[in-house]
C-alpha positions as CSV (number, residue, x, y, z in Angstrom):
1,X,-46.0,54.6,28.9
2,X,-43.3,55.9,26.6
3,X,-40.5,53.2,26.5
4,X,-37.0,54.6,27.1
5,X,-34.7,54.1,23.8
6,X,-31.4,52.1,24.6
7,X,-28.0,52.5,23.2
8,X,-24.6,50.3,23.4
9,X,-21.5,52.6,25.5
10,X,-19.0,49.9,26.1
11,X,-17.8,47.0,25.0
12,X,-15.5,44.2,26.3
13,X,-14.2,40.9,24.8
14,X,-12.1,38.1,26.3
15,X,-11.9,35.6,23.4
16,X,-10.2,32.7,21.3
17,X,-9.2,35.4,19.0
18,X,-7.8,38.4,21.6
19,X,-8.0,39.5,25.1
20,X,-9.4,42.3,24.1
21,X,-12.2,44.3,21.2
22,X,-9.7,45.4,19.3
23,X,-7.8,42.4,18.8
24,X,-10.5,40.0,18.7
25,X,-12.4,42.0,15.8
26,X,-9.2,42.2,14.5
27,X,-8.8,39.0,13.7
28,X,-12.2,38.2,13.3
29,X,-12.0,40.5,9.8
30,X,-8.9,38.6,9.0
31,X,-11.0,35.2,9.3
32,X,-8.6,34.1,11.5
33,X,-9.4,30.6,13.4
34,X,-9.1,30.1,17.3
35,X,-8.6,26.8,17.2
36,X,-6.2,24.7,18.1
37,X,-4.9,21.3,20.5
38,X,-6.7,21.2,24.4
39,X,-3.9,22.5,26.9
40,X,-6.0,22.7,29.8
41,X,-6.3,18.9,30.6
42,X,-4.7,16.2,28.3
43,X,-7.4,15.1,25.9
44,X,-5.4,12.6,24.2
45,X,-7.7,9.9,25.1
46,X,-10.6,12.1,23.9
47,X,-12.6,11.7,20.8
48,X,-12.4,15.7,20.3
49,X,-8.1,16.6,21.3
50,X,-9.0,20.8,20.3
51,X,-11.2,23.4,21.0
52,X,-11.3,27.6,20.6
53,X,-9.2,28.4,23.9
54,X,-8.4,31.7,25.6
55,X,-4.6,32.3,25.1
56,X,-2.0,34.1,27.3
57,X,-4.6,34.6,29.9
58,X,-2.7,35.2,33.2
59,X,-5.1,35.6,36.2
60,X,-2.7,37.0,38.7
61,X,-2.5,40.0,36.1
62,X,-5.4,41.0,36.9
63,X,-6.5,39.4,40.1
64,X,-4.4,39.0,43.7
65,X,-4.3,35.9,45.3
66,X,-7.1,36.0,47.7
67,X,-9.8,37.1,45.1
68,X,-8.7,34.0,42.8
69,X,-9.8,31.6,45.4
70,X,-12.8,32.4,45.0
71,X,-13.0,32.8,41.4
72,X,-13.9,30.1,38.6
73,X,-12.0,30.3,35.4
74,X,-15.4,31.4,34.0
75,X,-15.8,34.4,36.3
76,X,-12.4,35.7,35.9
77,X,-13.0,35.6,31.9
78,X,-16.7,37.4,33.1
79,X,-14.9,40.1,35.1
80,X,-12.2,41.0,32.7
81,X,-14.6,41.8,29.7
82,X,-16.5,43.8,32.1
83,X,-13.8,45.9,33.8
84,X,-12.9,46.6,29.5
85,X,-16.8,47.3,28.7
86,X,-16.9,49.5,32.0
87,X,-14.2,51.4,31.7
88,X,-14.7,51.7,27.8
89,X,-18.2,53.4,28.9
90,X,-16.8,55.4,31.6
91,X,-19.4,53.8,33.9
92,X,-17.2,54.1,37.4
93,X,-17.2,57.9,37.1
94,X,-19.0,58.9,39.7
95,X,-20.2,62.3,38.1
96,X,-23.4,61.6,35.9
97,X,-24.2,58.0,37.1
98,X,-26.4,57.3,39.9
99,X,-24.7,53.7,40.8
100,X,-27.9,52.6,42.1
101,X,-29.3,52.8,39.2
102,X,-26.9,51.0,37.2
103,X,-27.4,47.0,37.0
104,X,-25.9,43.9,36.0
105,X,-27.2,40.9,34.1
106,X,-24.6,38.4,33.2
107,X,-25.1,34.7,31.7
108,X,-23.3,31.3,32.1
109,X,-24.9,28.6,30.2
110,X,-22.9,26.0,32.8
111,X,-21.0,27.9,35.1
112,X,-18.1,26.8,37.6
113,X,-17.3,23.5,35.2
114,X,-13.9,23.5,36.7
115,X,-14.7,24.1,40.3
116,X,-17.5,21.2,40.1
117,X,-14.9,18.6,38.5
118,X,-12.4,19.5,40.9
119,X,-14.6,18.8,44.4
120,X,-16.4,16.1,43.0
121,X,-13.1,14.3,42.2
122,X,-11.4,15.2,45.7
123,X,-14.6,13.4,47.3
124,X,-14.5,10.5,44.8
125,X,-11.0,10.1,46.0
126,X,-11.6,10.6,49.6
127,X,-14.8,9.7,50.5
128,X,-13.9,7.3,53.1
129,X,-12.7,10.1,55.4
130,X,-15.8,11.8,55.3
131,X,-17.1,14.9,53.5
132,X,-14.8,17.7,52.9
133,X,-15.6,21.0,50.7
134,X,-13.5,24.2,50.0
135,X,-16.1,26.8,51.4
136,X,-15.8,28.6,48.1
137,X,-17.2,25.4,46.3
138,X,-20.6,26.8,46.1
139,X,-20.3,30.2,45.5
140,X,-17.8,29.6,42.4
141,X,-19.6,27.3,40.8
142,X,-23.4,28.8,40.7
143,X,-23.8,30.3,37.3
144,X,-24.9,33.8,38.9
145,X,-21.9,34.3,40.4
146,X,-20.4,36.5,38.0
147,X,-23.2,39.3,38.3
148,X,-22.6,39.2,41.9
149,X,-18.7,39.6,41.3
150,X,-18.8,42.9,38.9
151,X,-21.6,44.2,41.3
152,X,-19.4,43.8,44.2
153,X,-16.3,45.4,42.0
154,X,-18.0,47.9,41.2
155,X,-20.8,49.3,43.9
156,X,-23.9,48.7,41.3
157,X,-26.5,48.6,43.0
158,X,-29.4,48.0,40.5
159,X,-30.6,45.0,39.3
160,X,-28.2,42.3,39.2
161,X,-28.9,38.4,38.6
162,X,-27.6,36.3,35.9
163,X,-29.7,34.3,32.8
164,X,-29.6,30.4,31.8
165,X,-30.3,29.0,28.8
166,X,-28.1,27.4,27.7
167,X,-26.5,28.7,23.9
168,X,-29.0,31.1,24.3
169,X,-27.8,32.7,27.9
170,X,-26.1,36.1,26.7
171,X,-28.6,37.1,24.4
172,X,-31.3,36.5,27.2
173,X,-29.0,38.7,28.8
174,X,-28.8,41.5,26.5
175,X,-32.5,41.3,26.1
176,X,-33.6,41.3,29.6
177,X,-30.7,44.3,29.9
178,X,-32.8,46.2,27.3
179,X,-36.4,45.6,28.7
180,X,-35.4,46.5,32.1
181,X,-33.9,49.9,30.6
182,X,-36.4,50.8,28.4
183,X,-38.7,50.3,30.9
184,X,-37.3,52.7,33.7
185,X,-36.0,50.3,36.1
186,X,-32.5,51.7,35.7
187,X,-30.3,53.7,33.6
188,X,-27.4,51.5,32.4
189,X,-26.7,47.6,32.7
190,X,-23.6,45.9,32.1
191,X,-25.0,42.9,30.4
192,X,-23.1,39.4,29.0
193,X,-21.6,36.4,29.1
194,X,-18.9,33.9,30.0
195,X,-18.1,30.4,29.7
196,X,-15.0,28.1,30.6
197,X,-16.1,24.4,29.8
198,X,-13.3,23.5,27.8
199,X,-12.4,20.4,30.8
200,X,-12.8,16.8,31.0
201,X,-16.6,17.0,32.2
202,X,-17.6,19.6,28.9
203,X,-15.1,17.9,26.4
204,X,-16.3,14.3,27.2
205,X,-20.0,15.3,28.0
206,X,-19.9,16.8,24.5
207,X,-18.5,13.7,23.0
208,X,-20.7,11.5,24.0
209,X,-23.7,13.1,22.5
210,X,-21.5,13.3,19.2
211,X,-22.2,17.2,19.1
212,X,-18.2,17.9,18.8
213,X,-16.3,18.1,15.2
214,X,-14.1,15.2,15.9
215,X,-11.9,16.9,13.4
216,X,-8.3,16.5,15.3
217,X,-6.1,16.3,11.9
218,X,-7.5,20.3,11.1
219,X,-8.5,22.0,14.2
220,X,-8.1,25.5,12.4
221,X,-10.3,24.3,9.9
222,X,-12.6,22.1,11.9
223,X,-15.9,24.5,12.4
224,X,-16.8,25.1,9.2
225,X,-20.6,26.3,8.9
226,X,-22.9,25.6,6.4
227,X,-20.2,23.3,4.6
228,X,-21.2,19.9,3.2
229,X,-18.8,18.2,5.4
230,X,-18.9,19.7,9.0
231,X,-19.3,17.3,11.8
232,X,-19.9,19.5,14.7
233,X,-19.7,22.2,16.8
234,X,-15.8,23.2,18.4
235,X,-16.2,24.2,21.7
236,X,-14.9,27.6,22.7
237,X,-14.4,29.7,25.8
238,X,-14.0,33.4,27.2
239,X,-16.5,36.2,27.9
240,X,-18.0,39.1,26.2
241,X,-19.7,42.3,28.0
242,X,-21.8,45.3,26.6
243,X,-23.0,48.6,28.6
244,X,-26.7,49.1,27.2
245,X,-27.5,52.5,28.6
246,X,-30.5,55.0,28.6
247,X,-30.3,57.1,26.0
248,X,-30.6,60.3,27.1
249,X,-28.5,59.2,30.3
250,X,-25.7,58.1,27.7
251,X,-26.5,61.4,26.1
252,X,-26.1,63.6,29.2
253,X,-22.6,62.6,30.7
254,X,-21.1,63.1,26.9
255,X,-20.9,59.0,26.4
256,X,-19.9,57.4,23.1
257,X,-23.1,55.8,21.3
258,X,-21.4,52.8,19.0
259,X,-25.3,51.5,18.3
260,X,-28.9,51.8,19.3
261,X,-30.6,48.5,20.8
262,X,-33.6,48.0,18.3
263,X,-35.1,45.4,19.7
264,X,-35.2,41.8,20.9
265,X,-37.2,38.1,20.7
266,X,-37.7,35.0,22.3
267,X,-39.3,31.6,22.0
268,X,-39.4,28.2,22.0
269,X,-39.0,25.1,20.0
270,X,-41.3,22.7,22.5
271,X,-39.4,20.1,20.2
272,X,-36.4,18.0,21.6
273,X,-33.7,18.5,25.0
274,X,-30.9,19.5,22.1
275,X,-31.9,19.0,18.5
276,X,-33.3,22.4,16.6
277,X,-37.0,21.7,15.2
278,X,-36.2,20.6,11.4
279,X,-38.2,23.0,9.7
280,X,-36.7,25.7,11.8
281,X,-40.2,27.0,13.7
282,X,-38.4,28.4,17.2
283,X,-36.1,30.2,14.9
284,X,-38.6,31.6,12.7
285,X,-40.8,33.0,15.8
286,X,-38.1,34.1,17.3
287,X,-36.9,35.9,14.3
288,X,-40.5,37.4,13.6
289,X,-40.8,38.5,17.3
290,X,-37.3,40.1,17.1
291,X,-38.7,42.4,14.2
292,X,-42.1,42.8,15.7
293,X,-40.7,44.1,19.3
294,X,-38.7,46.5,17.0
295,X,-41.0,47.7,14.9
296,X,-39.0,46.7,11.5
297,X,-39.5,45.4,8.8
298,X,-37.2,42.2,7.1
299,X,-36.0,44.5,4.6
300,X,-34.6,46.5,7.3
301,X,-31.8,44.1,8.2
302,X,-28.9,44.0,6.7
303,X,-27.0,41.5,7.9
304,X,-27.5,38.0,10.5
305,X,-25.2,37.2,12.6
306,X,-26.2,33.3,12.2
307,X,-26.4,30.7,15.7
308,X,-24.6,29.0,12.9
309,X,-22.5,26.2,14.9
310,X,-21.7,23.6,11.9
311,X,-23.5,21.1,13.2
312,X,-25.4,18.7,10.4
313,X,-28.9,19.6,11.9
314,X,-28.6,23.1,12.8
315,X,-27.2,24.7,10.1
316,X,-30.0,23.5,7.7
317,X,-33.0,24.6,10.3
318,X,-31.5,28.3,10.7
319,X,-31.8,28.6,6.9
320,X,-35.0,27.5,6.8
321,X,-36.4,29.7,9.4
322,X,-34.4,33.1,6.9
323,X,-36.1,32.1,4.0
324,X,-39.3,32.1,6.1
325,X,-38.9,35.1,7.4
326,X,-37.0,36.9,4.8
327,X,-38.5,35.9,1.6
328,X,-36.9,37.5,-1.3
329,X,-34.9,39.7,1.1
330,X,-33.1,36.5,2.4
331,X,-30.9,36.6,-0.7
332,X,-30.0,40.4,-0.3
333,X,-28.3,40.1,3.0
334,X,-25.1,39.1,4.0
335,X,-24.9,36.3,6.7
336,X,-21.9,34.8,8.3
337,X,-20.8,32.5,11.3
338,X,-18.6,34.0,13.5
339,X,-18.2,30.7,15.4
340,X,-16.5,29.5,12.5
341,X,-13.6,31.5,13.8
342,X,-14.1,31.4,17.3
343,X,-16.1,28.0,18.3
344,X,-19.0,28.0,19.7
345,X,-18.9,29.9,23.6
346,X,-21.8,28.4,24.8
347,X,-23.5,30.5,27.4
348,X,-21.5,33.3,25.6
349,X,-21.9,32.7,22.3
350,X,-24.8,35.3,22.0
351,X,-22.7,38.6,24.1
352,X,-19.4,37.9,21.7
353,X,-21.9,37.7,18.9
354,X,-23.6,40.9,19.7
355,X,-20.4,42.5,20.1
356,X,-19.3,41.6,16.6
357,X,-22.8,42.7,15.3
358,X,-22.1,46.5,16.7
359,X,-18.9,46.6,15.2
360,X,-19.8,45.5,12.2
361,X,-22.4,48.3,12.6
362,X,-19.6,50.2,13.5
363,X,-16.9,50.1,11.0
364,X,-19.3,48.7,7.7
365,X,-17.5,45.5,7.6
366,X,-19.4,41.7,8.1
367,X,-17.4,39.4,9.0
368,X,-16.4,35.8,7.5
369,X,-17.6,32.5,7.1
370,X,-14.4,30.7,7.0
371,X,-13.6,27.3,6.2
372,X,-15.9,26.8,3.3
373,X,-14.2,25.0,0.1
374,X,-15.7,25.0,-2.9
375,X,-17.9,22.0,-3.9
376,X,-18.3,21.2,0.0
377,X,-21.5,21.2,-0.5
378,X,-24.9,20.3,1.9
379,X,-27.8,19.7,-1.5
380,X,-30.3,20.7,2.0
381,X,-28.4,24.3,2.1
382,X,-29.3,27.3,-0.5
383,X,-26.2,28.6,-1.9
384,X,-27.9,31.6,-3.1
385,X,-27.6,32.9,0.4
386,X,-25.0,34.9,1.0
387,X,-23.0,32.9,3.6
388,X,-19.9,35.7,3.3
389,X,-17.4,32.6,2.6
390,X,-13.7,33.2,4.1
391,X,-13.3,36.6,3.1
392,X,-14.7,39.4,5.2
393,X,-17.0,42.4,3.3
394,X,-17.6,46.1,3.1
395,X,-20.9,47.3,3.3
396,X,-22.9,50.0,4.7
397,X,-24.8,48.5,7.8
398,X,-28.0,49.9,9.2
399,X,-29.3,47.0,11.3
400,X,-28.3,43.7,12.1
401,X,-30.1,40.7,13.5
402,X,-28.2,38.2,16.0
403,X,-29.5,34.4,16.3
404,X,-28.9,32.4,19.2
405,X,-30.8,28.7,20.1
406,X,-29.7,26.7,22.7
407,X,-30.2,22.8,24.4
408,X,-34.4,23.3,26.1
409,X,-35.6,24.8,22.8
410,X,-34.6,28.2,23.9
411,X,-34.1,30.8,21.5
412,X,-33.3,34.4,21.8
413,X,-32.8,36.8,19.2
414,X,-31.3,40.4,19.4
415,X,-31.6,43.5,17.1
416,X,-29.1,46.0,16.5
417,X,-28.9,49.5,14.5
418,X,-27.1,52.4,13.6
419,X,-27.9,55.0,16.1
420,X,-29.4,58.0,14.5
421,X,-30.2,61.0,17.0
């Protein structure tokens, strides 16, 4: 069996940095930082007062009041970036798409956070009188709930569920998106993620497992990859969403091709609930199987989009696993950490990620590490690497590899190029 080739036809971002692509690529060239002081609970008793929020967002833009009840924070994020990726594809046209045969598979690493705090605390508060649940509770906090949403919205009717796994989530996404193409079982999928943690339960949960940059003086300059003196990951929000469509489909109804899906990885670390494996092996199989599925070579790539989340462990196994992999091509490519700029998303870390990598494809431009001072030095890190400190650069991009590894060991890894007819 001949396997399909699959290309990238929309895009769709709900982020720190923008409500939208354009502005969040914007200012992700500009190394801008989405951080900044919690305003969706007070966290002044918290060890962690900031995070990467969404800004501006107003629901009742873009939802009326009955839909909202039964929408988590996270969903609405997941439905925006979708109706922007959908309508950027031209996917609703009902003249060359077959709406049966177009699917959806959409991530959460947690879910309905807000929704679970919020019933849990009326029956902590209440529980004398007995036991008493919206009838949304459910159904807006399950982590699959977003795939059913944009389904619903929409009239697709092909396959449609969502992935978990944790920091890994989108890119299992994405991946799954692209096997089920390339194997026939439908011509486009509007694939992704969303996350909206940033609440007592995520903020404090984080805390305690001293995984947040506890950074509260600097926020803006608090995730700071790869740097001698990070302290943990800042936790981010929003959503991301990409329409991976069958070529020749894409081709047919006249559909802009911003990049060709080359191929994608997974694996495991079978090491530790949350801490990376030290000598980076999950991240060096997953890279390897990445290539493999592809049918590249390392001197292919041209740039990493890193998992990169400046935390003291993490940072030092993912550049490990490059030189592994890499070799002597390790120092020829750029690498950066776009969570530097926009926190670290979670179960959409991987979607916003990916979206970054095809624009980067896209327009020749990699975007920043920021926050790195000279002399803030890790002696575990290889400054020979190209990090792409603070300042974004111009180069001609042909491929580029995306890195996600999340709490379970699970890694995912997706491969990106320049589509060439």
């Amino acid at each position: 069996m001949e396997l399909k080739r699959v290309v990238i036809t929309g895009l769709g971002a709900l982020s720190p940095l923008g409500n939208n692509v354009a502005d969040t690529w914007k200012a992700a060239v500009e190394g801008k930082s989405g951080a900044g002081p919690i305003t969706h609970f007070d966290a002044t008793l918290f060890k962690t007062q900031f995070a990467c929020e969404v800004k501006d967002f107003k629901p009742e833009e873009h939802f009326d009041r009955k839909k909202l009840r039964q929408l988590d924070l996270y969903a609405q994020y997941a439905l925006v970036a979708a109706q922007e990726a959908i309508d950027d594809a031209k996917l609703d046209s009902e003249e060359g798409v077959d709406k049966n045969r177009v699917g959806v598979v959409f991530a959460a690493g947690i879910g309905g956070l807000h929704t679970f705090e919020e019933e849990a605390g009326y029956y902590a508060i209440n529980a004398d009188k007995g036991p008493k649940y919206n009838p949304f509770f459910i159904p807006k906090m399950i982590a699959d709930i977003a795939a059913g949403h944009i389904s619903i919205d929409h009239g697709f009717h092909g396959p449609n569920f969502g992935t978990v796994s944790a920091c890994a989530s989108s890119n299992n996404a994405l991946v799954d998106a692209f096997n089920l193409i390339r194997l026939g079982h439908a011509d486009a999928i509007v694939a992704g993620g969303a996350e909206a943690a940033i609440f007592p339960a995520g903020v404090g949960g984080f805390n305690s497992m001293k995984a947040l940059s506890t950074r509260n003086d600097d926020p803006a300059g608090a995730s700071r990859p790869f740097s001698g003196s990070r302290d943990g990951f800042v936790i981010g929000e929003g959503a991301a969403a990409l329409v991976l469509e069958e070529l020749e489909h894409a081709k047919a109804r006249g559909a802009k091709i911003y990049a060709e899906v080359a191929g994608g990885g997974l694996s495991a670390d079978a090491y530790h609930i949350t801490a990376t494996h030290p000598e980076g092996l999950g991240a060096r199989l997953v890279m390897e199987n990445a290539l493999r599925d592809a049918g590249m070579k390392p001197e292919d790539i041209d740039y990493i989009n890193l998992h990169g989340t400046s935390t003291p462990v993490g940072d030092i196994s993912e550049a490990k696993a490059i030189k592994q992999v890499f070799g002597d091509h390790a120092y020829k490519m750029n690498l950066s950490s776009t969570k530097s700029m926009t926190g670290h998303l979670l179960g959409a870390a991987g979607a916003i990620e990916a979206l970054f990598s095809v624009k980067a494809i896209e327009e020749g431009i990699v975007p920043p590490t920021i926050n790195h001072v000279d002399g803030d030095n890790d002696p575990e890190v290889d400054y020979d690497l190209n990090f792409t400190f603070n300042k974004a650069v111009k180069r001609d991009i042909n491929a580029v590899l995306s890195n996600t590894f999340g709490f379970g060991g699970h890694n995912a890894c997706i491969i990106l190029k320049k589509y060439k007819d």
